[in-house]
BATORVO-251640 format. One record per residue (C-alpha): residue number from 1; residue in three letters; x, y, z. Coordinates in steps of 0.1 Angstrom, whole numbers, plus 2048, in hexadecimal, padded with zeros to 3 digits. Layout:
   resi   resn    xx    yy    zz
    NUM    Ala     X     Y     Z
...
//
This chain:
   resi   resn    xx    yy    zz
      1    Unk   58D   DB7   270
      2    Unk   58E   D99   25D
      3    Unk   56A   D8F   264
      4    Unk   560   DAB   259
      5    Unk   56F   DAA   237
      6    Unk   561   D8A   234
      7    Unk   53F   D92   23C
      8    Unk   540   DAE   224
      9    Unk   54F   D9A   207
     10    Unk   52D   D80   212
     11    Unk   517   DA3   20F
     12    Unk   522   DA7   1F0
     13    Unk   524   D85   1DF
     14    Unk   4FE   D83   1EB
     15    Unk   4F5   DA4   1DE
     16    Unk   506   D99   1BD
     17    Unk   4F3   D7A   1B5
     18    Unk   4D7   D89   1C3
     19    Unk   4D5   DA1   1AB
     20    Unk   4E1   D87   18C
     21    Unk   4C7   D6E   197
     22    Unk   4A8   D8C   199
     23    Unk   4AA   D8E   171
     24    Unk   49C   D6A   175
     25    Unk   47B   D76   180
     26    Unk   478   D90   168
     27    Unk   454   D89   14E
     28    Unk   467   D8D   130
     29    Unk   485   D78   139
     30    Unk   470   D5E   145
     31    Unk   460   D61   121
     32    Unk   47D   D5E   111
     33    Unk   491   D43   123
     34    Unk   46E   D2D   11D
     35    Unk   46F   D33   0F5
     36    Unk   491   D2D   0F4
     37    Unk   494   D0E   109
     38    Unk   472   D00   0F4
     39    Unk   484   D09   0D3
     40    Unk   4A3   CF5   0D9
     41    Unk   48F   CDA   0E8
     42    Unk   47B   CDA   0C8
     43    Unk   497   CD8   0AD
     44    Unk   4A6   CBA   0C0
     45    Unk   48D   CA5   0C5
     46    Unk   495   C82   0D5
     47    Unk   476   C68   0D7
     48    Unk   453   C62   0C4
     49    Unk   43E   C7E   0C4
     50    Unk   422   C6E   0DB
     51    Unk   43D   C5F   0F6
     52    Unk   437   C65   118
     53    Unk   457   C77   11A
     54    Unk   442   C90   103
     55    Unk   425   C90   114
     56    Unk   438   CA0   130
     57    Unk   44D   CB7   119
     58    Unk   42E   CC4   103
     59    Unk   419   CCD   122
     60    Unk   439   CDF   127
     61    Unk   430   CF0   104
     62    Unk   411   CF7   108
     63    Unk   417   D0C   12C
     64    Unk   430   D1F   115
     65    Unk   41C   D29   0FB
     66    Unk   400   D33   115
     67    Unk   41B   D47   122
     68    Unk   42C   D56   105
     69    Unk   410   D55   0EA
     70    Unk   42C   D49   0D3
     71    Unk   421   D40   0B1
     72    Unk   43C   D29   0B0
     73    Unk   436   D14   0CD
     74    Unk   410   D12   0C5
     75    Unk   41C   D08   0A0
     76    Unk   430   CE9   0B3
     77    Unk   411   CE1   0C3
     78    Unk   3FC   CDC   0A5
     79    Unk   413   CCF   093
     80    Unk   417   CB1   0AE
     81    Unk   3F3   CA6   0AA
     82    Unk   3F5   CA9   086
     83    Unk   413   C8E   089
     84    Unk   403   C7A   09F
     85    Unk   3DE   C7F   08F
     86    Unk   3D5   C89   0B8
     87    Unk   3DD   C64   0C3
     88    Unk   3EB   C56   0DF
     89    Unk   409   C3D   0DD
     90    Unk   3FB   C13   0DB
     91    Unk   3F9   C0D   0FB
     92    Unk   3D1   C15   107
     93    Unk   3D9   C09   129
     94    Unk   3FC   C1A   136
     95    Unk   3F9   C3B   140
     96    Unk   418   C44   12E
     97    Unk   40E   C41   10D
     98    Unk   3EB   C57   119
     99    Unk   3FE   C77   127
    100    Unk   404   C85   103
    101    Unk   3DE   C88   101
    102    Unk   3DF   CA6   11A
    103    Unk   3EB   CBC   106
    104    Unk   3D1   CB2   0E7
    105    Unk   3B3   CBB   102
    106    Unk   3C6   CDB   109
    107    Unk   3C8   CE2   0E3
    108    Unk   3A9   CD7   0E3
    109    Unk   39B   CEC   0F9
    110    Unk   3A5   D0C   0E7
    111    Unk   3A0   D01   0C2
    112    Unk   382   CE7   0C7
    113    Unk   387   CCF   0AA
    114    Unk   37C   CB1   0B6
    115    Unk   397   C97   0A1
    116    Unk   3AF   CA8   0BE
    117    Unk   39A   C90   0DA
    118    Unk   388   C79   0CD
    119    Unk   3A4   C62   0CD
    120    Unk   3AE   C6F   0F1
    121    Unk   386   C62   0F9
    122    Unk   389   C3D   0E7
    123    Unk   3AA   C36   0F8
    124    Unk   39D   C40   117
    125    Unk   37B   C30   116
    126    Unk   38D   C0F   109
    127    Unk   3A5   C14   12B
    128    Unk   387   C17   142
    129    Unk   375   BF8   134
    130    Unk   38D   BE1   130
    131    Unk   3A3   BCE   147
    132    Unk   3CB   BCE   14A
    133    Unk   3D7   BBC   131
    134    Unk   3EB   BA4   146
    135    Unk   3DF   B81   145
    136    Unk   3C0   B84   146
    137    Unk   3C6   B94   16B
    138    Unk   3B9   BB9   179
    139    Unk   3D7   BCB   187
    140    Unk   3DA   BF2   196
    141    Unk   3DB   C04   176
    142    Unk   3F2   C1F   181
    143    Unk   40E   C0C   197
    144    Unk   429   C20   193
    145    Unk   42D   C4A   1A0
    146    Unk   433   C57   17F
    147    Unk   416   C48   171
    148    Unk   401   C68   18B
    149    Unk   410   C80   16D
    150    Unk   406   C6D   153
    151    Unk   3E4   C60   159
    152    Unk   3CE   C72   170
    153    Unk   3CF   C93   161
    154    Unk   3C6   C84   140
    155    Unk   3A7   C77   14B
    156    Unk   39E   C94   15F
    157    Unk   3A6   CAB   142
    158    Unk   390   C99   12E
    159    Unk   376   C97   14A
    160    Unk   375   CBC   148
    161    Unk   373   CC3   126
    162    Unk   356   CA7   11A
    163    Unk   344   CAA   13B
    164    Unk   347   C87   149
    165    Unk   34A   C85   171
    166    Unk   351   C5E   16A
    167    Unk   373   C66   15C
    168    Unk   37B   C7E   179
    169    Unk   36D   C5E   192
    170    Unk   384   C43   183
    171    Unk   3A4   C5A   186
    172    Unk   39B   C5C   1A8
    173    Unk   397   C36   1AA
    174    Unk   3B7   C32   19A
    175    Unk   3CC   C4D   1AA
    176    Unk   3C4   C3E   1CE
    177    Unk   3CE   C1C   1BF
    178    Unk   3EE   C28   1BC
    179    Unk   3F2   C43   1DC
    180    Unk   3E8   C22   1F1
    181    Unk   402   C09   1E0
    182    Unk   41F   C25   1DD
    183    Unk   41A   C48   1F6
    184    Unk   42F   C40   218
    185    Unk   41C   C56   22D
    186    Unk   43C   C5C   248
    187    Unk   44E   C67   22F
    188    Unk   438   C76   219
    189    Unk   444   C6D   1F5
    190    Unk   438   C59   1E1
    191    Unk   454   C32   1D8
    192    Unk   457   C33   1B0
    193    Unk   446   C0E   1B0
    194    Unk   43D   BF1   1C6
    195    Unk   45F   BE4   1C5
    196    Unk   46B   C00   1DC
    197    Unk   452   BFE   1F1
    198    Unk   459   BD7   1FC
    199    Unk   478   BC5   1FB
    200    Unk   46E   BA4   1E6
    201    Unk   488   B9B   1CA
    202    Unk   4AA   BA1   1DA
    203    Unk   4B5   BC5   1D1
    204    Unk   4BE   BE0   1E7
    205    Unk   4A3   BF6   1EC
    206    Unk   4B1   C0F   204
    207    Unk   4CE   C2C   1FF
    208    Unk   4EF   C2D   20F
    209    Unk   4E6   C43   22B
    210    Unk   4D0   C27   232
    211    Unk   4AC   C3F   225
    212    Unk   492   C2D   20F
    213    Unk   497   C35   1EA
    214    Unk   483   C53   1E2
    215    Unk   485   C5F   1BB
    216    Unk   486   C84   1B4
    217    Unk   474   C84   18F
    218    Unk   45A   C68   1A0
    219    Unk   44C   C80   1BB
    220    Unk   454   C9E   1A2
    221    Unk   43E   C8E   18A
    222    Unk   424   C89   1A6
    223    Unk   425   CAA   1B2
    224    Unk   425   CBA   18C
    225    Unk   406   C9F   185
    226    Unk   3F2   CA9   1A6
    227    Unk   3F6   CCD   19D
    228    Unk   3EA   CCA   178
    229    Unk   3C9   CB2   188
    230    Unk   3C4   CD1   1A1
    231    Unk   3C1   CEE   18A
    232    Unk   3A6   CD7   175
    233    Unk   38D   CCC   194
    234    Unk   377   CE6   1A2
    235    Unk   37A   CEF   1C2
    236    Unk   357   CDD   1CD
    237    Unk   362   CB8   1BF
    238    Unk   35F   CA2   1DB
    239    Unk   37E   C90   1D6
    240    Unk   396   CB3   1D6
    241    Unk   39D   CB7   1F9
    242    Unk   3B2   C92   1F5
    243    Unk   3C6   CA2   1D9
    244    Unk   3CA   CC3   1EB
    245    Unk   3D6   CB1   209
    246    Unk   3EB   C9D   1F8
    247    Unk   3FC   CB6   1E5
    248    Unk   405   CCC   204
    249    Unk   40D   CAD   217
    250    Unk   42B   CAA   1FA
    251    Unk   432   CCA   1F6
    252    Unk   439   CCE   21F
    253    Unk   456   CB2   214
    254    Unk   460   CBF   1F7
    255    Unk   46C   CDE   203
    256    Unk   47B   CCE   221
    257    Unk   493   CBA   206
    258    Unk   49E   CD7   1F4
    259    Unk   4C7   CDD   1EF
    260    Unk   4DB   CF9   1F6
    261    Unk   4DF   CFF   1D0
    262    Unk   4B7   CFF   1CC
    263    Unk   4B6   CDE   1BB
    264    Unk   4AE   CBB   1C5
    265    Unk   4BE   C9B   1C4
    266    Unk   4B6   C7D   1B1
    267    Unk   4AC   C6B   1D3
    268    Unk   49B   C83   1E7
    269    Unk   4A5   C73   20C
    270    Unk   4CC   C6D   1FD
    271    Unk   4DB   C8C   1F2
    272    Unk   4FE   C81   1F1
    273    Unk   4FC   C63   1E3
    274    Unk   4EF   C79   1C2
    275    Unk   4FF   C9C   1C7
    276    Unk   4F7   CAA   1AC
    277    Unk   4D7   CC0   1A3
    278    Unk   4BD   CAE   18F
    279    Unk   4A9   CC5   17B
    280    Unk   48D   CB0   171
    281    Unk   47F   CA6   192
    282    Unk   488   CCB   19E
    283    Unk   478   CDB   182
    284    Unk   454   CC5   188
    285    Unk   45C   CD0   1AB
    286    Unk   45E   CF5   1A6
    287    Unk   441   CF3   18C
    288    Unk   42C   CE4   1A9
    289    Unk   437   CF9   1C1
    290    Unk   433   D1A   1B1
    291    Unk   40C   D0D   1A4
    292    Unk   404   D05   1CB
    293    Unk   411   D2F   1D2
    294    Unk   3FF   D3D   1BB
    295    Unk   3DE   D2B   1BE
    296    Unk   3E3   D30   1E4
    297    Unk   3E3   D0D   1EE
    298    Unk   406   D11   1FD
    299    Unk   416   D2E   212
    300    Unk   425   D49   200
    301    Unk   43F   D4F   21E
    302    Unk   44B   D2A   21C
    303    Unk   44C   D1D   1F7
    304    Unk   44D   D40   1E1
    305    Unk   474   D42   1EC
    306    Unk   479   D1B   1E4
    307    Unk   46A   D1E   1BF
    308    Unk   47D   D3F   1BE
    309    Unk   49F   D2B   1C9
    310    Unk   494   D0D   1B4
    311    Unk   48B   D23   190
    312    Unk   4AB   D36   199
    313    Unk   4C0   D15   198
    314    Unk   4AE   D08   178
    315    Unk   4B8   D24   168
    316    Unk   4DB   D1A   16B
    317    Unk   4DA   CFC   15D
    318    Unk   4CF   D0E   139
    319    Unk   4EE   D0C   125
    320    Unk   4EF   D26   109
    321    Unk   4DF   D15   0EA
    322    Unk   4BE   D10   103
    323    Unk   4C9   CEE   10B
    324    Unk   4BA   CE4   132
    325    Unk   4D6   CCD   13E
    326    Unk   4DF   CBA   160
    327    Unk   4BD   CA5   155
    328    Unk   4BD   C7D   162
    329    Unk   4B6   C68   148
    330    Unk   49A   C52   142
    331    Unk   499   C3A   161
    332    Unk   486   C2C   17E
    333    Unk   49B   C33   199
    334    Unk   4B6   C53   1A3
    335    Unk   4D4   C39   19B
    336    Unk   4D9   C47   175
    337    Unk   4F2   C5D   171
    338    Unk   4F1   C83   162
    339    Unk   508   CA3   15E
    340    Unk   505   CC6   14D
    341    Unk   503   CB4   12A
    342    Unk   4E2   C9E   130
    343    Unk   4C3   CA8   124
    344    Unk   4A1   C9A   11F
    345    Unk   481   CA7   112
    346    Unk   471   CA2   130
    347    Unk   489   CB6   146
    348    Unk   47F   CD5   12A
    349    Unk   45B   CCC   12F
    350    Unk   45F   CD3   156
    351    Unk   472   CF0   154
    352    Unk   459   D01   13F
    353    Unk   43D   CF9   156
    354    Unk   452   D05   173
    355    Unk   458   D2A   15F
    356    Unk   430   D27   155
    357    Unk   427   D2C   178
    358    Unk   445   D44   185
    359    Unk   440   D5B   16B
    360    Unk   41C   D5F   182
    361    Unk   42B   D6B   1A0
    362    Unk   427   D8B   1B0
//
């Protein structure tokens, strides 16, 4: 008897939450958790315009107001370039100070004023001909994971939009620069830098449970960056069937890695070590995810209940101001520390791409 009491009471806790979590998935509350969640993120702005933690959080913005059509949120956008007169940060040759130029070529793209690229095309054309500035010495220009956000879709962005194959050829270049210094193959991720990839000054470089350190937001940004490259390249460019096979090679291990709560943790192979959810690497993750469903690159079957899981979670981690919490701060590792309270414009910037590409499903 008391089984079965306790497998009703089960029944019925599922059916509840069920049927709380289904108004997640509904069009126009997807539309207006996204205008709320940009809003806040908005009036509290934290870094310079054109930081990278921006270029994240206004491509963010930009798959908002594509799926709101909010006045306000196209408004923000404009009113970015005009603050920035459509420049990058001063760094021509990081890739951080380059990922605030996507969204120009997407405004761009829709209001064709060129003042909002042609600084995008002189930083770019100055990165391509010019060596690292280090000494005097060439060095891989992207050597670190999140640096696969930041640059490649930049230059294939731009690529697109002036018609010039030689900036689509040098992200390729560039890109496998990195995937052979950084992707571990075995376990397919991606190490955040060549420091966790050898052991060569002393530091641990491997978790408690004895796994290789693994970042969440480094592979999320990978997986968010090799989604935004794949919806720009046609489907005949030579070099796409790396990318795709890439991207489902990571998603295959993604999905393996997700918690019982829907989230990730800050070191993907080290759960407990990091136990709670971090949004910003889940949020890339389910933004990934859901783009691979719905342009049928991965399995409905398998991944549309992780995003579903995933965007469910995220949800809950929206106080009620808008405020996205349980965000890592800025780091290179999964060691920083985070609760409800900690928030970061990139962390908004993921969720939003996440809702862009759940509001899709059918």
């Amino acid at each position: 008897m008391k089984k079965v009491v306790l497998v009703s009471i089960l029944v019925c806790v599922t059916i509840i939450v069920t049927a709380q979590s289904g108004k997640y998935f509904e069009p126009e509350n997807i539309k207006t958790l996204m205008q709320k969640t940009a809003e806040w993120q908005l009036k509290n702005p934290k870094h310079k315009p054109n930081d990278w933690t921006n270029g994240a959080f206004y491509a963010g913005i930009y798959a908002a107001w594509e799926t709101t059509k909010s006045e306000v949120l196209y408004k923000a956008l404009i009113d970015l370039g005009n603050s920035t007169q459509w420049k990058p940060a001063e760094r021509w040759y990081h890739a951080d100070d380059i990922v605030i130029c996507q969204t120009y070529i997407d405004v761009f793209r829709k209001d064709k004023k060129q003042e909002m690229i042609q600084a995008t095309i002189d930083t770019v054309n100055k990165f391509l001909a010019n060596p690292y500035p280090v000494r005097g010495i060439e060095v891989i220009k992207w050597w670190w994971c999140d640096a696969l956000f930041m640059g490649p879709a930049t230059l294939v962005k731009l690529g697109i939009t002036v018609k010039n194959d030689e900036y689509l050829k040098k992200s390729d270049e560039y890109f496998k620069e990195c995937y052979d210094l950084l992707y571990n193959k075995e376990e397919r991720l991606f190490a955040r830098d060549l420091g966790y990839v050898i052991k060569n000054d002393g530091k641990d470089r491997w978790e408690a449970n004895g796994k290789r350190i693994f970042w969440s937001r480094g592979n999320g940004w990978v997986m968010g960056g090799l989604a935004r490259i794949l919806k720009e390249l046609p489907k005949d460019y030579p070099a796409r069937p790396f990318y795709e096979q890439l991207f489902k090679e990571m998603a295959a291990k993604i999905v393996s890695l997700q918690q019982a709560d829907g989230l990730w943790r800050a070191s993907l192979l080290d759960p407990d070590s990091y136990p709670g959810g971090e949004v910003s690497g889940s949020g890339f993750f389910c933004y990934a995810l859901a783009w691979g469903v719905n342009n049928n690159l991965l399995d409905k079957a398998t991944y549309k209940p992780a995003v579903e899981k995933a965007w469910t979670a995220l949800n809950g981690c929206v106080n009620d101001e808008g405020r996205i919490g349980w965000v890592q701060p800025i780091g290179a590792d999964p060691r920083k520390n985070f609760t409800a309270d900690s928030w970061e414009v990139y962390g908004t910037g993921a969720f939003l791409l996440a809702g862009s590409e759940v509001i899709k499903f059918k």
